[in-house]
C-alpha positions as CSV (number, residue, x, y, z in Angstrom):
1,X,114.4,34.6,159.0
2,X,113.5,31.3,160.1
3,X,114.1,32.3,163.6
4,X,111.4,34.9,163.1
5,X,109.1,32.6,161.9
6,X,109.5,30.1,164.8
7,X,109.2,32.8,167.3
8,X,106.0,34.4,165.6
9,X,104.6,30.5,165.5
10,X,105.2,30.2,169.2
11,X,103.1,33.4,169.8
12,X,100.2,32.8,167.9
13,X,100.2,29.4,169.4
14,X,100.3,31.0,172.6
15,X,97.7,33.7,171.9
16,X,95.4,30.5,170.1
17,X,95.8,28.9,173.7
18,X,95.0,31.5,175.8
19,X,91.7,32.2,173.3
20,X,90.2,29.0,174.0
21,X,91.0,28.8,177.6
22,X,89.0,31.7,177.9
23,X,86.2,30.6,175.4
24,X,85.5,26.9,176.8
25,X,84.6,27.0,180.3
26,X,87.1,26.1,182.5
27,X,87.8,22.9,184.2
28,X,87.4,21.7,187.6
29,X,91.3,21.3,188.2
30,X,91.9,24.2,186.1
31,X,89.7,26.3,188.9
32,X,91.2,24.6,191.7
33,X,94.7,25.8,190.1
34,X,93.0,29.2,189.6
35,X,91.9,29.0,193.6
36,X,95.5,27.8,194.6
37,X,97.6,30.9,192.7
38,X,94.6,33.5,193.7
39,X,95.3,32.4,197.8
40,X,98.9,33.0,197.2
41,X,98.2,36.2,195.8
42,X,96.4,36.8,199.0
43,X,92.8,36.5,197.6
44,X,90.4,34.6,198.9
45,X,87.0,33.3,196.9
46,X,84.8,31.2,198.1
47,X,86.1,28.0,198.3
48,X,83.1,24.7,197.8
């Protein structure tokens, strides 16, 4: 039961993060990062 619990914490925690990285605008770095995976991925946006 416990084990449960923990795993449904972990989630919401997860879900809770992902909610306010989306809701707060993002960061400078976290952009850059965003940049850096999306040129992996073969995308290319404009890059200042």
């Amino acid at each position: 039961m416990s084990f449960l619990l923990h795993e449904l914490m972990e989630l919401a925690l997860l879900i809770s993060a992902i909610a306010v990285t989306w809701a707060v605008p993002r960061p400078a770095w976290l952009s850059r990062l965003y940049n850096r995976i999306g040129r992996a991925f073969g995308y290319n946006p404009q890059y200042k």
